[in-house]
C-alpha positions as a Markdown table, in Angstrom:
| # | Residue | x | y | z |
|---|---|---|---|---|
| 1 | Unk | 21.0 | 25.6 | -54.8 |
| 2 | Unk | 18.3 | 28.4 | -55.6 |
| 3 | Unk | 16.0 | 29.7 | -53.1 |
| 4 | Unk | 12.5 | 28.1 | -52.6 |
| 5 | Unk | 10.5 | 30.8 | -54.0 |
| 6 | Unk | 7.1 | 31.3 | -52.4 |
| 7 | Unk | 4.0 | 32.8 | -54.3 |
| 8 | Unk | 0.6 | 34.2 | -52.1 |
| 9 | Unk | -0.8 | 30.7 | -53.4 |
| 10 | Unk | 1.8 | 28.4 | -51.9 |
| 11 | Unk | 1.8 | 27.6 | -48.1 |
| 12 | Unk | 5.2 | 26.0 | -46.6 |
| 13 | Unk | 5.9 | 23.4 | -43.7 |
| 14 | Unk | 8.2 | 25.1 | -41.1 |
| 15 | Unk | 9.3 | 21.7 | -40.7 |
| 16 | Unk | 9.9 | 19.9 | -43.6 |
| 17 | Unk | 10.1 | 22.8 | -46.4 |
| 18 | Unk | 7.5 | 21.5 | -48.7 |
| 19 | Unk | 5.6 | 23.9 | -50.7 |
| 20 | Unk | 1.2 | 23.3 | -50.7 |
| 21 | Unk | -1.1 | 24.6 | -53.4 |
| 22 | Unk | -3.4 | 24.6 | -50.4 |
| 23 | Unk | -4.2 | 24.4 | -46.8 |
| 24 | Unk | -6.7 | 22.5 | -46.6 |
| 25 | Unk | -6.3 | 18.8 | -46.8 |
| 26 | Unk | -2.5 | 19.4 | -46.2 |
| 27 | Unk | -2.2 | 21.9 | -43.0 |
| 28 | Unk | -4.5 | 20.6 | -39.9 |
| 29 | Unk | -7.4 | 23.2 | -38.8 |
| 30 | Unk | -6.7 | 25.3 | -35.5 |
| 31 | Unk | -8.5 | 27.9 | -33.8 |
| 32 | Unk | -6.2 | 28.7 | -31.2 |
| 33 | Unk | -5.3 | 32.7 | -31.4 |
| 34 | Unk | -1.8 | 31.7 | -31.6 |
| 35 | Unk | -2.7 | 30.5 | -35.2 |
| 36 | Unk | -5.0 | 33.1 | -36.2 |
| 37 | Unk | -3.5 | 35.0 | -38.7 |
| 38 | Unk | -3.6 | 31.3 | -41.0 |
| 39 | Unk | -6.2 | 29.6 | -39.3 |
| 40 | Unk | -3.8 | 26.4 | -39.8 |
| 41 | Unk | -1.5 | 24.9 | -37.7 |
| 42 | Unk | 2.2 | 25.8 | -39.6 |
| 43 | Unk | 3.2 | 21.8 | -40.5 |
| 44 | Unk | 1.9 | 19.8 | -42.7 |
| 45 | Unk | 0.0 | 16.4 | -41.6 |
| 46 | Unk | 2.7 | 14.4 | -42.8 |
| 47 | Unk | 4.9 | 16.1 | -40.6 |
| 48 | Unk | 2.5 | 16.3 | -37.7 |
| 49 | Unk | 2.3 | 12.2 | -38.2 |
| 50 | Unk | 6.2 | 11.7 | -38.1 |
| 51 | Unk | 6.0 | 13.7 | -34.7 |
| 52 | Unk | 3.6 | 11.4 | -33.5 |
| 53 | Unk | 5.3 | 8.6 | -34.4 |
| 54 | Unk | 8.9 | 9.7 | -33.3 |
| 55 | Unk | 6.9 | 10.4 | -29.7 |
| 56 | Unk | 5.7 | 7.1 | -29.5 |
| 57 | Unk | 8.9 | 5.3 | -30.2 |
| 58 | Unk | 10.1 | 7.2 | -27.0 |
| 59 | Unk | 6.9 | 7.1 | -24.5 |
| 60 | Unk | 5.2 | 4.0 | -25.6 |
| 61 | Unk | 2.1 | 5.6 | -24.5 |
| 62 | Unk | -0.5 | 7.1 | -26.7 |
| 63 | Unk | -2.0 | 9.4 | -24.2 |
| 64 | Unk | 1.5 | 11.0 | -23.0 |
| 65 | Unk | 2.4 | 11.6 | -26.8 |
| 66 | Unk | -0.9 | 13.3 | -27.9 |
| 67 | Unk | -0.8 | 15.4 | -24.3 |
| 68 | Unk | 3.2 | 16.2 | -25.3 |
| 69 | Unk | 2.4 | 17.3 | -28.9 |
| 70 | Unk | -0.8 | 19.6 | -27.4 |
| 71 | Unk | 1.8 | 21.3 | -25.1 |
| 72 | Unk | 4.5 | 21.5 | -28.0 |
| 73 | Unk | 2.0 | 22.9 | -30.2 |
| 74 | Unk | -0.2 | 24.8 | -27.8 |
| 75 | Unk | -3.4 | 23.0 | -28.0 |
| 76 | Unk | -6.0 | 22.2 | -25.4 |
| 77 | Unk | -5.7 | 18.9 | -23.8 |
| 78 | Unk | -8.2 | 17.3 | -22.5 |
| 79 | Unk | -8.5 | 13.4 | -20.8 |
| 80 | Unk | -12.3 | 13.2 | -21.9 |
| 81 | Unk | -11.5 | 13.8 | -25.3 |
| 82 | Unk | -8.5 | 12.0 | -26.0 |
| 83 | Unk | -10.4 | 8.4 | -24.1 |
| 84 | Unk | -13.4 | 9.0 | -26.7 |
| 85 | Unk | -10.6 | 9.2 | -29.6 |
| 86 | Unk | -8.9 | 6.5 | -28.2 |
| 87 | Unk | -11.7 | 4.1 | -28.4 |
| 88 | Unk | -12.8 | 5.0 | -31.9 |
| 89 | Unk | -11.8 | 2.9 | -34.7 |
| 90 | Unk | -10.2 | 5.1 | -37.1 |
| 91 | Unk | -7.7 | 4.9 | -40.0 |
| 92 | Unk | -6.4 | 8.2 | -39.2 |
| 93 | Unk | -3.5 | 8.5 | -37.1 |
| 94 | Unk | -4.4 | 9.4 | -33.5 |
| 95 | Unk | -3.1 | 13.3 | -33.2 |
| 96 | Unk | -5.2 | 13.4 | -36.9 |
| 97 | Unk | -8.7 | 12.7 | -35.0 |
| 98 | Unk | -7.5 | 14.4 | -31.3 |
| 99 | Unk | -7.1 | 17.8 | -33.3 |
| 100 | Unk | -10.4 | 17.2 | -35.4 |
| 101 | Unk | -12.2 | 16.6 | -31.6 |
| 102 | Unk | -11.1 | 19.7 | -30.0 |
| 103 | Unk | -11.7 | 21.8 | -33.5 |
| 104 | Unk | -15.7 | 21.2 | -32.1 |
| 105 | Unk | -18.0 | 23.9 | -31.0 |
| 106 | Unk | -17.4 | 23.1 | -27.7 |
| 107 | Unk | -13.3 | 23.6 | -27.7 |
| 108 | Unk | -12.8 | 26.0 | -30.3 |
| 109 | Unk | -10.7 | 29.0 | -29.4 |
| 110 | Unk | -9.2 | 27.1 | -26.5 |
| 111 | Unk | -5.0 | 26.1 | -26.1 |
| 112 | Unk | -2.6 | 24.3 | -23.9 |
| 113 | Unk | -3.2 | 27.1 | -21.4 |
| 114 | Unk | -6.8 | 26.2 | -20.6 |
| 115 | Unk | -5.9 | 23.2 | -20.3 |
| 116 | Unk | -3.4 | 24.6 | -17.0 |
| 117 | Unk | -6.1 | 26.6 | -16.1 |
| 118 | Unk | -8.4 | 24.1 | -15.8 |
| 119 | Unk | -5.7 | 22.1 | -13.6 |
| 120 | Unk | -5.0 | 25.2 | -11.8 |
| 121 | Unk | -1.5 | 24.7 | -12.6 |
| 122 | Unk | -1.3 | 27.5 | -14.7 |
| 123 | Unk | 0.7 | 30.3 | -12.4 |
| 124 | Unk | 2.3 | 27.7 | -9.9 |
| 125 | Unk | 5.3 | 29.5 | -9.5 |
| 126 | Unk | 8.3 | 27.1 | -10.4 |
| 127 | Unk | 6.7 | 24.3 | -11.6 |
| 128 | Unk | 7.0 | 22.9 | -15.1 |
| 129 | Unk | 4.8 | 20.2 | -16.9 |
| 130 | Unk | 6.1 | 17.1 | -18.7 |
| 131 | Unk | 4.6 | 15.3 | -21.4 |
| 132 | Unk | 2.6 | 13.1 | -18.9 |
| 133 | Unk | 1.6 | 16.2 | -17.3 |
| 134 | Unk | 4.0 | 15.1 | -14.0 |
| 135 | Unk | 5.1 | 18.2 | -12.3 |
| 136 | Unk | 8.4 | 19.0 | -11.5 |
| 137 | Unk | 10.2 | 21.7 | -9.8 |
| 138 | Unk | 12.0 | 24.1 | -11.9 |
| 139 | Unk | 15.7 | 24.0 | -10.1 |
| 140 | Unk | 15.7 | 27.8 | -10.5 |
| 141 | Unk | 13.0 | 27.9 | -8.1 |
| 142 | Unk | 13.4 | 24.9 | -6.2 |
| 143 | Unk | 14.6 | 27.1 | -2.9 |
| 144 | Unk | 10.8 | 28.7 | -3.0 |
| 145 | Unk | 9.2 | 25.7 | -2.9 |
| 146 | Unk | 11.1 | 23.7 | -0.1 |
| 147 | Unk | 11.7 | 27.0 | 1.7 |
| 148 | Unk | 9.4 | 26.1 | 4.7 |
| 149 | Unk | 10.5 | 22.8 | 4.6 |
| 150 | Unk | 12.8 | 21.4 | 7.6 |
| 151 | Unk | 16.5 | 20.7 | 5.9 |
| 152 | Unk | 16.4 | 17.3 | 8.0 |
| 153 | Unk | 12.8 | 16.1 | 5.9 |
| 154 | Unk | 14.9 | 16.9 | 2.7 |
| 155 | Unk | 17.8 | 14.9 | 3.8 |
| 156 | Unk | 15.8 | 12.3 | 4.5 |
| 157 | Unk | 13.2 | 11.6 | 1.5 |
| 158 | Unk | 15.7 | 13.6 | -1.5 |
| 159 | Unk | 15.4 | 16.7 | -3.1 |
| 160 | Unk | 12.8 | 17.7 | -5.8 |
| 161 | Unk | 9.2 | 17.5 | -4.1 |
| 162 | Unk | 7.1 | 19.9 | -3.6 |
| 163 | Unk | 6.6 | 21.1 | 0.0 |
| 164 | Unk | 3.0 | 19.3 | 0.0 |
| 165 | Unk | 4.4 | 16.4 | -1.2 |
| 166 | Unk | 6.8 | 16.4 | 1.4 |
| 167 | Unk | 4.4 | 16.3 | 4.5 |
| 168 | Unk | 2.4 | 14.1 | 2.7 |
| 169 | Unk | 5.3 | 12.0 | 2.6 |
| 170 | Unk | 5.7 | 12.4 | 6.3 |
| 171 | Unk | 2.3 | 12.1 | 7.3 |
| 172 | Unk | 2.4 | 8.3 | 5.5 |
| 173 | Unk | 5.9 | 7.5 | 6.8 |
| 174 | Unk | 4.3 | 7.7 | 10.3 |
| 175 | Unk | 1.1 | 6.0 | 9.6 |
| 176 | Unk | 3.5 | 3.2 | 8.5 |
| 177 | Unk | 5.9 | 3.3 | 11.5 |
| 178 | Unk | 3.4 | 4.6 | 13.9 |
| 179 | Unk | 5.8 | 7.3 | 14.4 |
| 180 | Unk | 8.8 | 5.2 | 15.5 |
| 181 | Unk | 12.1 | 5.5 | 13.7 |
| 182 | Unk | 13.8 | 2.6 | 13.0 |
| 183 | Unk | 18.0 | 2.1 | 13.1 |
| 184 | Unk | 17.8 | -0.3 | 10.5 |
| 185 | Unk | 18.7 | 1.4 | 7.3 |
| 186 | Unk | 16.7 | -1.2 | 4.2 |
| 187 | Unk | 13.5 | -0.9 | 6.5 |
| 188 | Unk | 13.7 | 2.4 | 6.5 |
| 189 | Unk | 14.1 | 2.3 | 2.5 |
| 190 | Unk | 11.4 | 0.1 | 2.2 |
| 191 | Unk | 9.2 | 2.4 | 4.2 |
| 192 | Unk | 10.2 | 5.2 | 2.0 |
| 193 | Unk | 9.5 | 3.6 | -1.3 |
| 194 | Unk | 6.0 | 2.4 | 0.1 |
| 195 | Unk | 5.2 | 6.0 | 0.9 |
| 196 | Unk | 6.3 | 7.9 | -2.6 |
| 197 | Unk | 4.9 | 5.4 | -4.4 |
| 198 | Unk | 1.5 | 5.7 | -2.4 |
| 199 | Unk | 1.4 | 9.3 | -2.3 |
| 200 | Unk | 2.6 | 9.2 | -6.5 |
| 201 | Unk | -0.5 | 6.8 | -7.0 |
| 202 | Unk | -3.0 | 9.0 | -5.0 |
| 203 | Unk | -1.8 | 12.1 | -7.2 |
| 204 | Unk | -1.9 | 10.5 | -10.6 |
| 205 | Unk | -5.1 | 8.8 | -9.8 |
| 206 | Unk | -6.4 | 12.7 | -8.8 |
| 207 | Unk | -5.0 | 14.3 | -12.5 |
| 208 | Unk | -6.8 | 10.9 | -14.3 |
| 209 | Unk | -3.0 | 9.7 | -15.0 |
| 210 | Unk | -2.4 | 6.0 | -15.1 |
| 211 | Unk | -1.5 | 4.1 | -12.4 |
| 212 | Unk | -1.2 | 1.0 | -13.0 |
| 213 | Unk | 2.5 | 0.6 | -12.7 |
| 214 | Unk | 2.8 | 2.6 | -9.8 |
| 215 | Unk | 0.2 | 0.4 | -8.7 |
| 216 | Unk | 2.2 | -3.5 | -9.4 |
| 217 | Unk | 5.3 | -1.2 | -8.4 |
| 218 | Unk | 4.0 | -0.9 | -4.7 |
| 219 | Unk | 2.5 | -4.5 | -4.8 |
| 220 | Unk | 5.6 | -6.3 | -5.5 |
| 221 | Unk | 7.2 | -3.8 | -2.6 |
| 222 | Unk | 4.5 | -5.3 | -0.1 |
| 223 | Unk | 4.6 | -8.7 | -1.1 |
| 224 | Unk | 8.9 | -8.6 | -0.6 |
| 225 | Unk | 8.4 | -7.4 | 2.5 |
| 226 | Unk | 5.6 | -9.3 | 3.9 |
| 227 | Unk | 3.7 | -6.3 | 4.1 |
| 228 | Unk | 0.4 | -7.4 | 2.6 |
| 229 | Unk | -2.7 | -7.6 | 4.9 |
| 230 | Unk | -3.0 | -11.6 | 4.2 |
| 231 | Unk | 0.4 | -12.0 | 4.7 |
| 232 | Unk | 0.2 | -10.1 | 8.2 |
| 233 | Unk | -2.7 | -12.2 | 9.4 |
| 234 | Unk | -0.8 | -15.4 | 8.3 |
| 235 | Unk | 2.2 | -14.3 | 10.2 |
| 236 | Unk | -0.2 | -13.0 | 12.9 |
| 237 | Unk | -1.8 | -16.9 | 13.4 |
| 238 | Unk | 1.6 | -18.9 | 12.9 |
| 239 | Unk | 3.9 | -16.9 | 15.2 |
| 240 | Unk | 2.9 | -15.8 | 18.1 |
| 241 | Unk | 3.3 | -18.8 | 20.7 |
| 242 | Unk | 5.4 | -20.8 | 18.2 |
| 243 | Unk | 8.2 | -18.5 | 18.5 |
| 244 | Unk | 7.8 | -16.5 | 21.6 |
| 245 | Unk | 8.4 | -17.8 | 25.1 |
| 246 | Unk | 5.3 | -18.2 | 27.2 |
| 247 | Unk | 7.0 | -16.8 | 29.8 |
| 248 | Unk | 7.4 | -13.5 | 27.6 |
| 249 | Unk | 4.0 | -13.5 | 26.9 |
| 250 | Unk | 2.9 | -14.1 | 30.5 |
| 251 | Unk | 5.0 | -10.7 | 31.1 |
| 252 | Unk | 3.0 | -8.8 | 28.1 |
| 253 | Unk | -0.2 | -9.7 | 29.7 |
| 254 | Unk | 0.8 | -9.3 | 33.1 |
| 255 | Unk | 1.9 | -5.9 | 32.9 |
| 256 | Unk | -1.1 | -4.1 | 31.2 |
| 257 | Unk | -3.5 | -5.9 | 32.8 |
| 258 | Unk | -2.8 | -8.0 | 35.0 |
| 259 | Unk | -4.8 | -11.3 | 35.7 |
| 260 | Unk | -7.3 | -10.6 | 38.9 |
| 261 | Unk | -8.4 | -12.7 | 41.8 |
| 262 | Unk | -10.1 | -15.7 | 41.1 |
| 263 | Unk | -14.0 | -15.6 | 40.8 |
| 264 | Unk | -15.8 | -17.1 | 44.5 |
| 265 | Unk | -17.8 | -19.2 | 42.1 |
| 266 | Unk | -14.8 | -20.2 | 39.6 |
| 267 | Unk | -12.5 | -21.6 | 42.9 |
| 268 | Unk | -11.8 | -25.0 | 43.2 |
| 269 | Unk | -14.3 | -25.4 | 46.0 |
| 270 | Unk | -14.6 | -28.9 | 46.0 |
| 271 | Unk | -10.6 | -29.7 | 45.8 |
| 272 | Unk | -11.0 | -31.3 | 42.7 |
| 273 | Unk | -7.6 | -30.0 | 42.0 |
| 274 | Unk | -6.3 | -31.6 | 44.9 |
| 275 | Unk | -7.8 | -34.8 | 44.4 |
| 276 | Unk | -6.1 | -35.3 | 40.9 |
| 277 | Unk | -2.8 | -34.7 | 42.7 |
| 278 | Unk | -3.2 | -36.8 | 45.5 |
| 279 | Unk | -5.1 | -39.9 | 43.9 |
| 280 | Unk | -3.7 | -39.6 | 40.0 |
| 281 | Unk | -0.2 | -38.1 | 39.9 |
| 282 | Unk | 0.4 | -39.2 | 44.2 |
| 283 | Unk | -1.1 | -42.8 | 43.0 |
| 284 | Unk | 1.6 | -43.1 | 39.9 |
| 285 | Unk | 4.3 | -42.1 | 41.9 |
| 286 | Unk | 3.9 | -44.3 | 44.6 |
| 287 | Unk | 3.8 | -46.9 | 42.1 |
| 288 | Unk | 6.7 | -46.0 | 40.5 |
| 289 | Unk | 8.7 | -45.8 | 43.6 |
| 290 | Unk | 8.9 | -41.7 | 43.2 |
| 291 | Unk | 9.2 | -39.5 | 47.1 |
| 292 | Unk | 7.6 | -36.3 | 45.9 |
| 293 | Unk | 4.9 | -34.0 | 47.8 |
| 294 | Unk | 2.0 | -35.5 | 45.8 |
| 295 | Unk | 2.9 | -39.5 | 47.1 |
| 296 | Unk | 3.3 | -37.8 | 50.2 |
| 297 | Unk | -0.3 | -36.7 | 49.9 |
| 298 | Unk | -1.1 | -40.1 | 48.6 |
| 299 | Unk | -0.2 | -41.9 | 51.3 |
| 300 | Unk | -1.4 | -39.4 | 54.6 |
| 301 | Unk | -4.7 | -39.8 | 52.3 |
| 302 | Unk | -4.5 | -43.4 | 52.2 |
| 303 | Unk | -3.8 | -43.5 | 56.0 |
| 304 | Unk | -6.8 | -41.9 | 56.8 |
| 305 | Unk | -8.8 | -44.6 | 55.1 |
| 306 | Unk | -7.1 | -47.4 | 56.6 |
| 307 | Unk | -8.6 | -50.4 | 58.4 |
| 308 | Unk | -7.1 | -52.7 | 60.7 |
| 309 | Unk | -8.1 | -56.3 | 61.7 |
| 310 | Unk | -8.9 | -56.4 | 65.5 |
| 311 | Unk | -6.4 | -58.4 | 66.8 |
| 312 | Unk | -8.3 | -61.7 | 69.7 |
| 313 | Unk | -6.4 | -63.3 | 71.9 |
| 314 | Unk | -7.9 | -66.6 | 73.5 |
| 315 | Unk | -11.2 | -66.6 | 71.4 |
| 316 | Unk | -12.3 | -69.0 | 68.8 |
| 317 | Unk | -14.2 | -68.3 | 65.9 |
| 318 | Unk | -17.7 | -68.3 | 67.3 |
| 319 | Unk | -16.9 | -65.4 | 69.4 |
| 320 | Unk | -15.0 | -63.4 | 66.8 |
| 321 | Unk | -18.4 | -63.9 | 64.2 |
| 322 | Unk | -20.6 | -62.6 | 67.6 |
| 323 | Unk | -18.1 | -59.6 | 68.3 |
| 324 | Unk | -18.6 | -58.7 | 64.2 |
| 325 | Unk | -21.9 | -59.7 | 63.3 |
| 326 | Unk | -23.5 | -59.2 | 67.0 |
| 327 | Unk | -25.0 | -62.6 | 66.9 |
| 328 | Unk | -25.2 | -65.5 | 69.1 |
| 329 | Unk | -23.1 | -67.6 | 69.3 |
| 330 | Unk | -25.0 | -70.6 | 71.3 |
C-alpha cells in the first residue's frame, strides 16, 4: 500500500490518518503553547468526539471525562466552565463546546498545568492526578509521603493515604470512639469505613468534586449500624430502664454523685409515711391473717386507742347512767 503523501495544504489526524484540505472546521482551536506552532489541536473533531464517547462508556460521568481529556490533551480545566457548558443546550458534543469556552479571552494561553497551579497540586512531590482529579500516591514515592507516619497508623487504616489524610483519619476515628479502642473487630471496621468516607466527602466537597455517593455510601453505613442521630435518641428513650437493672443504675448515680441528706423541709415530718404503713399495709395484713412488722404496728397503734367498758358490780342501771352522764338519778 503506497505512502499517504502529504502536501503544505493538507493537515493529518495523528489519530486516525485522515488527510484535511483545512484546519479549520476540521482540527479544534487551541492556544496552549504546546500547540503553537499549528494553532490547532493535532486530531480531528471526529476523533476528538470518539474519545469522548469511548470516555464516557467507561466513567459514566461527563465532568470526569471532559477533566480526563483536558489532562490527556493538556488543556485548562476549569469546574466553572465546564457547569455553564453543562447546562447549555447544545447539539454539539460536550468536549466541542468545553474547548470553544476556554478558547475565550479570559482562558486563552492557559493548559492543564494552570489548572494544578491553581489547585496547588502542581509540584506535590509524588502525587499523580486521575481523571476525576482524585489524588493518589505515586508507589515510587509512597515512602516520602508516609515517612513521618507511625508504621502502627498504617497497619491499621491501609496503605496509600497521604500523611494528612492519615491524622485526619485518626483525629475522626477518636471523635467516633472517644478515644477508646475497641476488641471487637466489625466495630472497628465500621468505624473505619465511617471515618474514610467522612474525610473522602469533606475533600471532594473542598476540590467541588461530587459527593453524592460518598454521601448515600456513609448514610446506608449509619443507618446499618444504628448510628444515626434519630436512631440514637430512639434507642436513648426505649432502653435505658427497660433493659438495665435498677440496681445498676442506682450504682451509676450513686457513685458520681451520690444522693445527699434529705432536705429539713422535704422530711416526712408529720409521719405520713408511717401512717400508710401502720393504717393501710398494717390494716390489710391484719385482715388477711399476715404477722409482719407493719400488723405489728397496726395493732400497738390500735391498742393505744382502745376503750374498755367499766366493769359495776351490785349497781343497776340508774346508777351506771349517773356515773356516765353525771346526772341524778332520783
Amino acid at each position: 500500500m503506497a505512502g499517504l503523501e502529504v502536501s503544505s495544504k493538507t493537515h493529518v489526524c495523528f489519530r486516525c490518518g485522515d488527510a484535511f484540505g483545512r484546519k479549520k472546521g476540521n482540527f479544534h482551536v487551541s492556544y496552549s503553547a504546546l500547540y503553537k506552532g499549528s494553532g490547532h489541536l493535532p486530531y480531528c473533531m471526529t476523533c476528538m468526539d470518539n474519545m469522548y464517547n469511548a470516555y464516557l462508556q467507561e466513567s459514566r460521568s461527563a465532568r470526569d471525562v471532559v477533566r480526563q481529556m483536558c489532562r490527556k490533551l493538556d488543556l485548562y480545566w476549569n469546574q466553572t466552565m465546564f457547569d455553564s457548558v453543562e447546562k447549555t443546550n447544545t447539539t454539539h458534543s460536550m468536549m466541542t463546546s468545553y474547548i470553544s469556552k476556554i478558547n475565550g479571552l479570559k482562558y486563552a494561553g492557559k493548559c492543564y498545568d494552570d489548572t494544578l497551579r491553581e489547585e496547588g497540586g502542581l509540584w506535590i512531590d509524588g502525587v499523580v492526578y486521575t481523571n476525576a482529579g482524585t489524588q493518589v500516591a505515586d508507589e515510587t514515592v509512597e515512602h516520602k509521603l508516609t515517612v513521618d507516619i507511625d508504621p502502627k497508623v498504617i497497619e491499621f487504616w491501609g496503605t496509600g493515604f497521604s500523611s494528612d489524610f492519615y491524622s485526619e483519619l485518626d483525629r475522626r476515628y477518636k471523635g467516633w470512639t472517644d478515644g477508646i479502642s475497641s476488641s471487637d473487630t466489625g466495630e472497628r471496621a465500621i468505624y473505619q469505613q465511617i471515618c474514610i468516607l467522612e474525610a473522602t466527602i469533606n475533600r471532594d466537597s473542598a476540590a467541588g468534586k461530587p459527593i453524592d455517593k460518598h454521601v448515600n455510601a456513609l448514610n446506608s453505613l449509619l443507618g446499618s449500624a444504628n448510628l444515626k442521630p434519630q436512631q440514637k435518641k430512639r434507642d436513648e428513650a426505649n432502653s435505658g430502664f427497660d433493659n438495665t437493672p435498677f440496681g445498676v443504675w442506682i450504682r451509676r448515680w450513686e457513685e458520681p454523685r451520690p444522693i445527699p441528706e434529705t432536705d429539713p423541709e422535704l422530711q416526712d415530718g408529720n409521719k405520713i409515711v408511717k401512717y400508710i404503713l401502720t393504717w393501710f399495709s398494717g390494716h390489710i395484713g391484719k385482715m388477711l391473717g399476715i404477722k409482719n412488722l407493719r400488723s405489728k404496728l397496726y395493732e400497738d397503734e390500735i391498742e393505744r386507742y382502745r376503750v374498755e367498758m367499766p366493769e359495776y358490780e351490785d349497781e343497776d342501771d340508774d346508777v351506771l347512767l349517773n356515773n356516765i352522764f353525771g346526772g341524778d338519778s332520783s
